[in-house]
PyMOL Python script that loads the backbone (N, CA, C, O; Angstrom):
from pymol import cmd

cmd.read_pdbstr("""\
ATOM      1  N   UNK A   1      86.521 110.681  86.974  1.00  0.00           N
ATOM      2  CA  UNK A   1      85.515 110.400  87.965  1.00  0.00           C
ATOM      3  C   UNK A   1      84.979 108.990  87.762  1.00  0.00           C
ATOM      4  O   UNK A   1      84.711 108.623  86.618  1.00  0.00           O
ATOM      5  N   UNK A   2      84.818 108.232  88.729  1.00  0.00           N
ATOM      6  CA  UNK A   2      83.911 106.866  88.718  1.00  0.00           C
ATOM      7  C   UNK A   2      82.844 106.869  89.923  1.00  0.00           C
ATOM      8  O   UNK A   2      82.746 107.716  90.811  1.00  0.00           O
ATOM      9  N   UNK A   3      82.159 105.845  89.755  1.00  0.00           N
ATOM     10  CA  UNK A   3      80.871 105.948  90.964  1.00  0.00           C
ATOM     11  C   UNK A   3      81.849 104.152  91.576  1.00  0.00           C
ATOM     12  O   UNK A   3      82.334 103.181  90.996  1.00  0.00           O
ATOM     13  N   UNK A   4      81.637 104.711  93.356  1.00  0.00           N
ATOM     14  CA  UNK A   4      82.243 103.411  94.029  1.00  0.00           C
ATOM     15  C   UNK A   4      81.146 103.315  95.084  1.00  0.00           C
ATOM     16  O   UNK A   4      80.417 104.199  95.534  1.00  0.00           O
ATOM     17  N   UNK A   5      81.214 102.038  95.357  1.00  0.00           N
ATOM     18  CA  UNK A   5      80.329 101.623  96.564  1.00  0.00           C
ATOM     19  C   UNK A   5      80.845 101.321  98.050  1.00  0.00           C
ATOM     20  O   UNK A   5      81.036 100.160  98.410  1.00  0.00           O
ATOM     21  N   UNK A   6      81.031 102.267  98.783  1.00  0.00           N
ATOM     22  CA  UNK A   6      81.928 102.384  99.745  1.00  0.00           C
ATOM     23  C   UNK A   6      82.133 101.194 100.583  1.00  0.00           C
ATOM     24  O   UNK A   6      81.006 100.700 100.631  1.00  0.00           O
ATOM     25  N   UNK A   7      82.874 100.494 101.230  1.00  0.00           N
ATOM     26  CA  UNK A   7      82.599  99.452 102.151  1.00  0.00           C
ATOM     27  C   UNK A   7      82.734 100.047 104.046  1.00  0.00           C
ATOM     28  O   UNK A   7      82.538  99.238 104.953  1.00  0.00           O
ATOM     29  N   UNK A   8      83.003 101.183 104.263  1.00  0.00           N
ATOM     30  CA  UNK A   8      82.865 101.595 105.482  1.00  0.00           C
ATOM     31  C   UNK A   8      81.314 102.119 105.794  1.00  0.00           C
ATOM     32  O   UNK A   8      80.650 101.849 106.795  1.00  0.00           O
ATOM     33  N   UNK A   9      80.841 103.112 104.428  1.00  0.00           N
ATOM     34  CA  UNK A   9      79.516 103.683 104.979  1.00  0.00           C
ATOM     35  C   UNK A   9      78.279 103.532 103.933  1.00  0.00           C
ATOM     36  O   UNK A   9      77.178 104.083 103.950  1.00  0.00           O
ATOM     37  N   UNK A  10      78.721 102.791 103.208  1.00  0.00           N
ATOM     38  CA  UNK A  10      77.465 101.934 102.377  1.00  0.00           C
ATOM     39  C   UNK A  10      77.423 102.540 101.353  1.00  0.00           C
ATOM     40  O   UNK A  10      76.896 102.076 100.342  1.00  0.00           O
ATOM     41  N   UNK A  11      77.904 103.558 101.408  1.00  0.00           N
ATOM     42  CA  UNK A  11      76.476 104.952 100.200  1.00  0.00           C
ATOM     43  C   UNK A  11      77.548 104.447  99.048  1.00  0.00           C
ATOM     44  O   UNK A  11      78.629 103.992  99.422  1.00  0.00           O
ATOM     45  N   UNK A  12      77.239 104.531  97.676  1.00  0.00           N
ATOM     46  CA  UNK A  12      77.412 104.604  96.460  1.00  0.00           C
ATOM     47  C   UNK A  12      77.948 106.296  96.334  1.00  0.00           C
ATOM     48  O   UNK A  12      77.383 107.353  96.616  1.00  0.00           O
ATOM     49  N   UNK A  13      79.022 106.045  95.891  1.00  0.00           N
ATOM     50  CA  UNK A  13      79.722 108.152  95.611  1.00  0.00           C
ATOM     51  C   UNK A  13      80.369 108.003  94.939  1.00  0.00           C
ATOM     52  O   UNK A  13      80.988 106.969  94.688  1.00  0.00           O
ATOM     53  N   UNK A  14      80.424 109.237  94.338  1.00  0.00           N
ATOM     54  CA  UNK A  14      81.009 109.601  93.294  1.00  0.00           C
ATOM     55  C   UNK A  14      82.301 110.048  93.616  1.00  0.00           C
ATOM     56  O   UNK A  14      82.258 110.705  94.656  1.00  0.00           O
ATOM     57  N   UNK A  15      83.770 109.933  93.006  1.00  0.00           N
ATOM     58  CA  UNK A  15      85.121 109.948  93.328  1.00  0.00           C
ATOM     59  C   UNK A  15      85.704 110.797  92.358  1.00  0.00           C
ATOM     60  O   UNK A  15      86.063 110.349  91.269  1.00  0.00           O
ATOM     61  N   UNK A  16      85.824 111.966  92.661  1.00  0.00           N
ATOM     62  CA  UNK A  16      86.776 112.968  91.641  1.00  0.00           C
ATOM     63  C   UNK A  16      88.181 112.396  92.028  1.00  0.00           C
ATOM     64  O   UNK A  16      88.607 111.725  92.968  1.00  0.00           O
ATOM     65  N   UNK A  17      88.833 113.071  90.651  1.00  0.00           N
ATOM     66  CA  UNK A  17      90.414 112.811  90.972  1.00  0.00           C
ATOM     67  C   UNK A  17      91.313 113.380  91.996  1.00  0.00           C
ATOM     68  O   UNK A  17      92.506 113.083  92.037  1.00  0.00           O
ATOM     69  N   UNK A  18      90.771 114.167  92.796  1.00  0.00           N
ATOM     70  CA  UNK A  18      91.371 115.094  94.024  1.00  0.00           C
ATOM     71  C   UNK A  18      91.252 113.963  94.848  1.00  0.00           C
ATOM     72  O   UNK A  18      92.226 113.577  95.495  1.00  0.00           O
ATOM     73  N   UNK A  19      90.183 113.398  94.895  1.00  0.00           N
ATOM     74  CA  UNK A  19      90.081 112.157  96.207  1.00  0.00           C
ATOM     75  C   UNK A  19      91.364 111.103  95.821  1.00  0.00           C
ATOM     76  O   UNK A  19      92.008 110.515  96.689  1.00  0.00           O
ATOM     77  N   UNK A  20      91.573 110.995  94.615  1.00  0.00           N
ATOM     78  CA  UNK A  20      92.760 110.020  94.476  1.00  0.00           C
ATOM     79  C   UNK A  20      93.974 109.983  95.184  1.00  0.00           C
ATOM     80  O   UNK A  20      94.565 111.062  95.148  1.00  0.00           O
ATOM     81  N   UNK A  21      94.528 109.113  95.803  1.00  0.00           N
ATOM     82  CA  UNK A  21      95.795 109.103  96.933  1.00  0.00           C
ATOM     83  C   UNK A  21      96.653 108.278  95.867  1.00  0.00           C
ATOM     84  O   UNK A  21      97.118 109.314  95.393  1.00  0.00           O
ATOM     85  N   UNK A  22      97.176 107.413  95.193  1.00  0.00           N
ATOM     86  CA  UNK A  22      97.828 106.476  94.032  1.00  0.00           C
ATOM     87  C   UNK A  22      97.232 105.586  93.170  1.00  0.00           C
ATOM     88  O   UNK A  22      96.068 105.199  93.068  1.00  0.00           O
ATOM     89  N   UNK A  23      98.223 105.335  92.577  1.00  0.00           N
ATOM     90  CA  UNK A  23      97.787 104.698  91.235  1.00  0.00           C
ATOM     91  C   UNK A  23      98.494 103.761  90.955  1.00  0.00           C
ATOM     92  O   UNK A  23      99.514 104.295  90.519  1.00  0.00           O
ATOM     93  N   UNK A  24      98.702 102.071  90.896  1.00  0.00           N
ATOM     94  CA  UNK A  24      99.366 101.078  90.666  1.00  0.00           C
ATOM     95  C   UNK A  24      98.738 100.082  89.659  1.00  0.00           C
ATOM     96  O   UNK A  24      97.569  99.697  89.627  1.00  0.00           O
ATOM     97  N   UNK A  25     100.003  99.671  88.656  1.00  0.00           N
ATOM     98  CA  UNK A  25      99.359  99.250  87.384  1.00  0.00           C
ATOM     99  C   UNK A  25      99.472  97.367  88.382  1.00  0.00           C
ATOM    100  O   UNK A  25     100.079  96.939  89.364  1.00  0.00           O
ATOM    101  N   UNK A  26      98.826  96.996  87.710  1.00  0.00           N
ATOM    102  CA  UNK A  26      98.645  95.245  88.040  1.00  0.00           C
ATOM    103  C   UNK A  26      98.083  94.521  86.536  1.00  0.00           C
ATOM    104  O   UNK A  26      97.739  95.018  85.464  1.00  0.00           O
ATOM    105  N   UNK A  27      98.161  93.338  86.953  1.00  0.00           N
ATOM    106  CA  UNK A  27      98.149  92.445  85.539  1.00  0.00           C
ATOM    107  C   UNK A  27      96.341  92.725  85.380  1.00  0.00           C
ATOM    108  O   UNK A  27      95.911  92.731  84.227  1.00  0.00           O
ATOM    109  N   UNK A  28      95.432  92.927  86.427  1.00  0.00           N
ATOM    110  CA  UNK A  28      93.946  93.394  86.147  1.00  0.00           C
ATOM    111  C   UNK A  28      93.438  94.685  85.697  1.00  0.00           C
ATOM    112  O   UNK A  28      92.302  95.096  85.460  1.00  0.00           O
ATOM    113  N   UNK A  29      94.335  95.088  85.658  1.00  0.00           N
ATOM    114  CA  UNK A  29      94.460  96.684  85.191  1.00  0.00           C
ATOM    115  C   UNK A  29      95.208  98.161  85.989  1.00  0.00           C
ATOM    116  O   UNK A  29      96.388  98.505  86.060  1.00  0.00           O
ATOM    117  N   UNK A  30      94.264  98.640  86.384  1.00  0.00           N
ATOM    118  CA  UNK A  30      95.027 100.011  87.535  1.00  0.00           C
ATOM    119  C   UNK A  30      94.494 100.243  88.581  1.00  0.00           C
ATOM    120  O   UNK A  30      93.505 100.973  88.518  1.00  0.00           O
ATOM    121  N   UNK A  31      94.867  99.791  89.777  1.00  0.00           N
ATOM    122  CA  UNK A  31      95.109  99.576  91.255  1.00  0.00           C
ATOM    123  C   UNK A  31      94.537 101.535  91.979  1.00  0.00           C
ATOM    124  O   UNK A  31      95.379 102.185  92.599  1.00  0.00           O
ATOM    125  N   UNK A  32      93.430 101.990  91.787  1.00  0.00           N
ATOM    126  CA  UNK A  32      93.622 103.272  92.537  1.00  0.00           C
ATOM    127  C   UNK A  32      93.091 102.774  94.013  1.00  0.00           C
ATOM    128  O   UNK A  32      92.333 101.890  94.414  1.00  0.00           O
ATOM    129  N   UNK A  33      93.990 103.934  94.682  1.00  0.00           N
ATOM    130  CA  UNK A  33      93.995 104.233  95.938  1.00  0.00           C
ATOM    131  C   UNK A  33      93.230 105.408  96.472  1.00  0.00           C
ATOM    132  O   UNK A  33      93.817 106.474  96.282  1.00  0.00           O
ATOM    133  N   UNK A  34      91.720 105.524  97.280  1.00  0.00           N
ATOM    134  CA  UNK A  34      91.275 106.933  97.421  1.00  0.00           C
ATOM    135  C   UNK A  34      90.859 106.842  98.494  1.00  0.00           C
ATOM    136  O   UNK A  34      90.805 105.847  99.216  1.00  0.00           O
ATOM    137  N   UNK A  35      90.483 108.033  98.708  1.00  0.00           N
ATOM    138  CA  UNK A  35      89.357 108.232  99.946  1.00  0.00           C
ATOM    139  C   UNK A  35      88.190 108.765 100.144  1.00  0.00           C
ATOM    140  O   UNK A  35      87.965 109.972 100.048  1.00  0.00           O
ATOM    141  N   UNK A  36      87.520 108.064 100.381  1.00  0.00           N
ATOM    142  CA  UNK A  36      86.083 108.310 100.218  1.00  0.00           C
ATOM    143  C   UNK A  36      85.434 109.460 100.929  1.00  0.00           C
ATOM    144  O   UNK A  36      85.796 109.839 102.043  1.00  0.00           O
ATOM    145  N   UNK A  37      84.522 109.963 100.282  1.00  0.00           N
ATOM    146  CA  UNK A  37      83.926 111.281 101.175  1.00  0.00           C
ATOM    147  C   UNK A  37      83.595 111.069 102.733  1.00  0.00           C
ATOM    148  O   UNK A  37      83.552 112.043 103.485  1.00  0.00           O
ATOM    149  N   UNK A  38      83.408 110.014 103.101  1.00  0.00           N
ATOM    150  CA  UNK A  38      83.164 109.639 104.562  1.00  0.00           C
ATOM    151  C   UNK A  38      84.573 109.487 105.110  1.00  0.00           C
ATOM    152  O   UNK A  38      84.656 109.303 106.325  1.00  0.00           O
ATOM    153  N   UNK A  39      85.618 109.532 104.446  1.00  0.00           N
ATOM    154  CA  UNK A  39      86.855 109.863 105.118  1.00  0.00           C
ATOM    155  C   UNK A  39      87.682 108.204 105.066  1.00  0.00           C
ATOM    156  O   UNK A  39      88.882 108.139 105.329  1.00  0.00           O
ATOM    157  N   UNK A  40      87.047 107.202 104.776  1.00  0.00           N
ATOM    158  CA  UNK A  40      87.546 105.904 104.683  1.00  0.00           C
ATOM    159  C   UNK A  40      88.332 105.602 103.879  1.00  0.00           C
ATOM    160  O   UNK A  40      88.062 105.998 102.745  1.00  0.00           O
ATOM    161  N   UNK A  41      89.677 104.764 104.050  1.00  0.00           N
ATOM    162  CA  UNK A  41      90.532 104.693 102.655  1.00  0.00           C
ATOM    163  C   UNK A  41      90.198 103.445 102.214  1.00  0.00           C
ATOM    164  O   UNK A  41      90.493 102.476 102.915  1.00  0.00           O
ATOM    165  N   UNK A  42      89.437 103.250 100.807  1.00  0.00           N
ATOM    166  CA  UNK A  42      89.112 102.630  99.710  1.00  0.00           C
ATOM    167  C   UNK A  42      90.337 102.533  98.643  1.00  0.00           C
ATOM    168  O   UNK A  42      91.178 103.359  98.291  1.00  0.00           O
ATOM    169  N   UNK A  43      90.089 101.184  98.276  1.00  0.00           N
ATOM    170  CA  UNK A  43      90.667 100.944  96.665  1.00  0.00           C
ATOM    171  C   UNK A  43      90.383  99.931  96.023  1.00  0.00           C
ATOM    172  O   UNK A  43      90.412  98.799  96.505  1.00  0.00           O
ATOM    173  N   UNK A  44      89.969 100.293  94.473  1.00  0.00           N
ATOM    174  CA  UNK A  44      89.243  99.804  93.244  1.00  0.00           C
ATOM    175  C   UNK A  44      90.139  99.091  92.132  1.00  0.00           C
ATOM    176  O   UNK A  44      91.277  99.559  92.167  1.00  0.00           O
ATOM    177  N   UNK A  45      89.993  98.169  91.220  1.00  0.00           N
ATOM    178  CA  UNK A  45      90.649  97.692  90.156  1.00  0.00           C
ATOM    179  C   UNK A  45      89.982  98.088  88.848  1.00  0.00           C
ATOM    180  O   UNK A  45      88.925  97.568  88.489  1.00  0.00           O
ATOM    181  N   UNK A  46      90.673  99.101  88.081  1.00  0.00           N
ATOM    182  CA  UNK A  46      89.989  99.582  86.757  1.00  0.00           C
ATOM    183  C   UNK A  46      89.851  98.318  85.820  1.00  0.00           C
ATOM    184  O   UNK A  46      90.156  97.222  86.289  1.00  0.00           O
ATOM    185  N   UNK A  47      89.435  98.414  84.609  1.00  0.00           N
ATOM    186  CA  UNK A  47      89.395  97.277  83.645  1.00  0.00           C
ATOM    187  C   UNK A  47      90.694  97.469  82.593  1.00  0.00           C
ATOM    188  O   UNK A  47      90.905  98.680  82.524  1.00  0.00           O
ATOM    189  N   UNK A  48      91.553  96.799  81.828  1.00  0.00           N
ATOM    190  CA  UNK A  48      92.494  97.141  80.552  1.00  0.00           C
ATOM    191  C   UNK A  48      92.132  98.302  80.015  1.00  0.00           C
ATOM    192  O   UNK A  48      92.941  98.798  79.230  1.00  0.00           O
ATOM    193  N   UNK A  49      91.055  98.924  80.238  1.00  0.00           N
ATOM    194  CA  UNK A  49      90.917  99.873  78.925  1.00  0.00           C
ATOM    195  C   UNK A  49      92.000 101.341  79.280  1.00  0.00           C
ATOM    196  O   UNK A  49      92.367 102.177  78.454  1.00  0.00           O
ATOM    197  N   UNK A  50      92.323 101.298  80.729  1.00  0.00           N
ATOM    198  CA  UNK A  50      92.981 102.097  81.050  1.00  0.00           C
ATOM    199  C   UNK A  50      94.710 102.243  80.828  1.00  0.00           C
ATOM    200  O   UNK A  50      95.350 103.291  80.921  1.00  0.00           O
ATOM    201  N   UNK A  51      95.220 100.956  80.528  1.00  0.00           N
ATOM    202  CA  UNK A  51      96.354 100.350  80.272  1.00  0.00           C
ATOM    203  C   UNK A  51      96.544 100.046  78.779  1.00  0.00           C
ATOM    204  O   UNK A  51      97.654  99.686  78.387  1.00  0.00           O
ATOM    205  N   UNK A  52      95.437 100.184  77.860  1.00  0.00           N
ATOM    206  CA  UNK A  52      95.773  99.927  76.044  1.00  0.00           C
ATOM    207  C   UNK A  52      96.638 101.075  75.802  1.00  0.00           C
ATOM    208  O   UNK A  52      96.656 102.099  76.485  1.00  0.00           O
ATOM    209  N   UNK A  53      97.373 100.820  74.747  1.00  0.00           N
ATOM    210  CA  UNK A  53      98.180 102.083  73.839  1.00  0.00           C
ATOM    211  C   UNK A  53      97.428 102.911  73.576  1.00  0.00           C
ATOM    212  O   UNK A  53      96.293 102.466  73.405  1.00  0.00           O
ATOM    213  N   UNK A  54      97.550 104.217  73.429  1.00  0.00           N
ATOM    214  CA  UNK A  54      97.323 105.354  72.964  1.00  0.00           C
ATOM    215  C   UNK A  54      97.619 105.387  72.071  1.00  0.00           C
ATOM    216  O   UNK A  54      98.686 104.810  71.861  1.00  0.00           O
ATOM    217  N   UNK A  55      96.925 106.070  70.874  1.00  0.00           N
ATOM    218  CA  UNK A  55      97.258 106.327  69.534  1.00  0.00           C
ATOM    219  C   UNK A  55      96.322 107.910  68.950  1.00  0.00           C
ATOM    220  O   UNK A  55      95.265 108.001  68.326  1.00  0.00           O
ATOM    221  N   UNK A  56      97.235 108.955  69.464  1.00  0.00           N
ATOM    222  CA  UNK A  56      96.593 110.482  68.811  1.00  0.00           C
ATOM    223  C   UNK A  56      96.798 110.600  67.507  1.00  0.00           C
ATOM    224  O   UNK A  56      97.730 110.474  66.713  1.00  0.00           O
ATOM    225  N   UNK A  57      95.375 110.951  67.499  1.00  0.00           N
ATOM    226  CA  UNK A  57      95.327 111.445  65.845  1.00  0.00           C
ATOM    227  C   UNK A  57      95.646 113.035  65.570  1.00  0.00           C
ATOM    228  O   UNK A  57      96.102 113.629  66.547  1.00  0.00           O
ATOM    229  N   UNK A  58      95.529 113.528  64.795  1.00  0.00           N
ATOM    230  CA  UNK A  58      95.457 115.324  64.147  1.00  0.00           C
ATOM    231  C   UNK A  58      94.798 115.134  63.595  1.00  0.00           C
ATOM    232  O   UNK A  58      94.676 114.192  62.811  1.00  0.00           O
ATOM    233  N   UNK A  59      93.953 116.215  63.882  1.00  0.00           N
ATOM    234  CA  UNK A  59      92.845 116.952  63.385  1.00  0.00           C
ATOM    235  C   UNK A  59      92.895 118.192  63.234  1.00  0.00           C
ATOM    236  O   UNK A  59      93.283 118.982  64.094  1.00  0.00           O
ATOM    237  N   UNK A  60      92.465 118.502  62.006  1.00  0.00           N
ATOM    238  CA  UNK A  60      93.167 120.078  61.188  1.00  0.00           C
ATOM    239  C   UNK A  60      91.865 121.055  61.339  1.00  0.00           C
ATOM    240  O   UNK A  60      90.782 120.813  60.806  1.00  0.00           O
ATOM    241  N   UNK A  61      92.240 122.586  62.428  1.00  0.00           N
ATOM    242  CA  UNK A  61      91.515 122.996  63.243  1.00  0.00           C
ATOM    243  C   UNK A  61      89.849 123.401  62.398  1.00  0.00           C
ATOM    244  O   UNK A  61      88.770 123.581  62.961  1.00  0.00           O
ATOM    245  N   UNK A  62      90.176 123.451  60.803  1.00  0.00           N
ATOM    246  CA  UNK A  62      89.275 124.244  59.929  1.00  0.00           C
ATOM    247  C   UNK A  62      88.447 123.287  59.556  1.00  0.00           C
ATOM    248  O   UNK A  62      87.492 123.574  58.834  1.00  0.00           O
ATOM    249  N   UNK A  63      88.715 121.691  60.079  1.00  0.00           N
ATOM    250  CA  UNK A  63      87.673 120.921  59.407  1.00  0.00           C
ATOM    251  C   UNK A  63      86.671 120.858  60.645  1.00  0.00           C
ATOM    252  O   UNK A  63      85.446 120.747  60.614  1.00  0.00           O
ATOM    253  N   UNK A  64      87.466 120.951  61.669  1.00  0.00           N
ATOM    254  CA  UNK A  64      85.616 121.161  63.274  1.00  0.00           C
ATOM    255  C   UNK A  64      85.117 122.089  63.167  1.00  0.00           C
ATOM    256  O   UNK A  64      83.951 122.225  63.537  1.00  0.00           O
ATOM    257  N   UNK A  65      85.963 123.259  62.512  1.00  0.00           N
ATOM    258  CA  UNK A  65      85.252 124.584  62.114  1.00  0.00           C
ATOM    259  C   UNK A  65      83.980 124.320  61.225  1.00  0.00           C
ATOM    260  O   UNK A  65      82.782 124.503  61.440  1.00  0.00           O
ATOM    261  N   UNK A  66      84.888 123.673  59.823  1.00  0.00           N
ATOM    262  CA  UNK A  66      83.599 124.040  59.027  1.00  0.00           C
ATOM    263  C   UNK A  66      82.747 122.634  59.473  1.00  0.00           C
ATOM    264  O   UNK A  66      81.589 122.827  59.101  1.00  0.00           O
ATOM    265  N   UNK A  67      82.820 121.705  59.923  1.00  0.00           N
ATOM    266  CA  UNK A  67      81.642 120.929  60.421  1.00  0.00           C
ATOM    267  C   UNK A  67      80.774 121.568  61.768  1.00  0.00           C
ATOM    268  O   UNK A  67      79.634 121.169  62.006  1.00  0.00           O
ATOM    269  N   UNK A  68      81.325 122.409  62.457  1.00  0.00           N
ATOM    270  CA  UNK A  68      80.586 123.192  63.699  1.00  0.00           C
ATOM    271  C   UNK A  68      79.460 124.768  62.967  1.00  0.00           C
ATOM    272  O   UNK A  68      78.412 125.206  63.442  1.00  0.00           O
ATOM    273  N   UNK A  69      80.426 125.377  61.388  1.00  0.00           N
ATOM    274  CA  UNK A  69      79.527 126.104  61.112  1.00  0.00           C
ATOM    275  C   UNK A  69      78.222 125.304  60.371  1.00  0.00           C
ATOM    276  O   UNK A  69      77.074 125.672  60.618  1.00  0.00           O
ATOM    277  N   UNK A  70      78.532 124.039  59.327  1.00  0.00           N
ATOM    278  CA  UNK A  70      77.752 123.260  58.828  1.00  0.00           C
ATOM    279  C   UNK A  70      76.193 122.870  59.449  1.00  0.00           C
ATOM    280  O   UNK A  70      75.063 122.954  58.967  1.00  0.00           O
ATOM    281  N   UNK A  71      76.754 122.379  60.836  1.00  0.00           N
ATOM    282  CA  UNK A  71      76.099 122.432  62.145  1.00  0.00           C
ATOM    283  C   UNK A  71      75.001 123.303  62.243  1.00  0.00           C
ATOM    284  O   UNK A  71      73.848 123.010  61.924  1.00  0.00           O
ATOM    285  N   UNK A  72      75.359 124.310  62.663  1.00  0.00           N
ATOM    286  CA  UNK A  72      74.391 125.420  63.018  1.00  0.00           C
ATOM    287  C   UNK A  72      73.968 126.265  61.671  1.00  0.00           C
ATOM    288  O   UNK A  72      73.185 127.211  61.757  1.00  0.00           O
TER     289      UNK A  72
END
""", "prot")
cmd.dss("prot")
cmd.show_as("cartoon", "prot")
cmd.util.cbc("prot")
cmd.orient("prot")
């Protein structure tokens, strides 16, 4: 989800990923294509952060355990 500022009907809204129509990478980052709740087709330029490498870690299920019982 991001908040966009529509250019057909002014209002500032909020954009779930269902509203998303495509997605194109560019040298500014990622190019989405949507449509706005007023029915207008809009599109936004994300920042790099969407385009950096991924790097998953593991996490061993008994240590959120015992920090979630620790917790409470």
């Amino acid at each position: 989800m991001f908040v966009h500022h529509c250019t057909a009907c002014s209002r500032r809204q909020l954009i779930f990923p269902s509203l998303v129509t495509g997605v194109v990478p560019s040298g500014d980052g990622l190019v989405l294509a949507f449509t706005c709740w007023c029915g207008a087709e809009q599109t936004t330029v994300t920042d790099n952060v969407f385009t950096a490498p991924f790097e998953p870690t593991t996490v061993e299920p008994s240590t959120v355990l015992d920090d979630a019982t620790a917790a409470a």
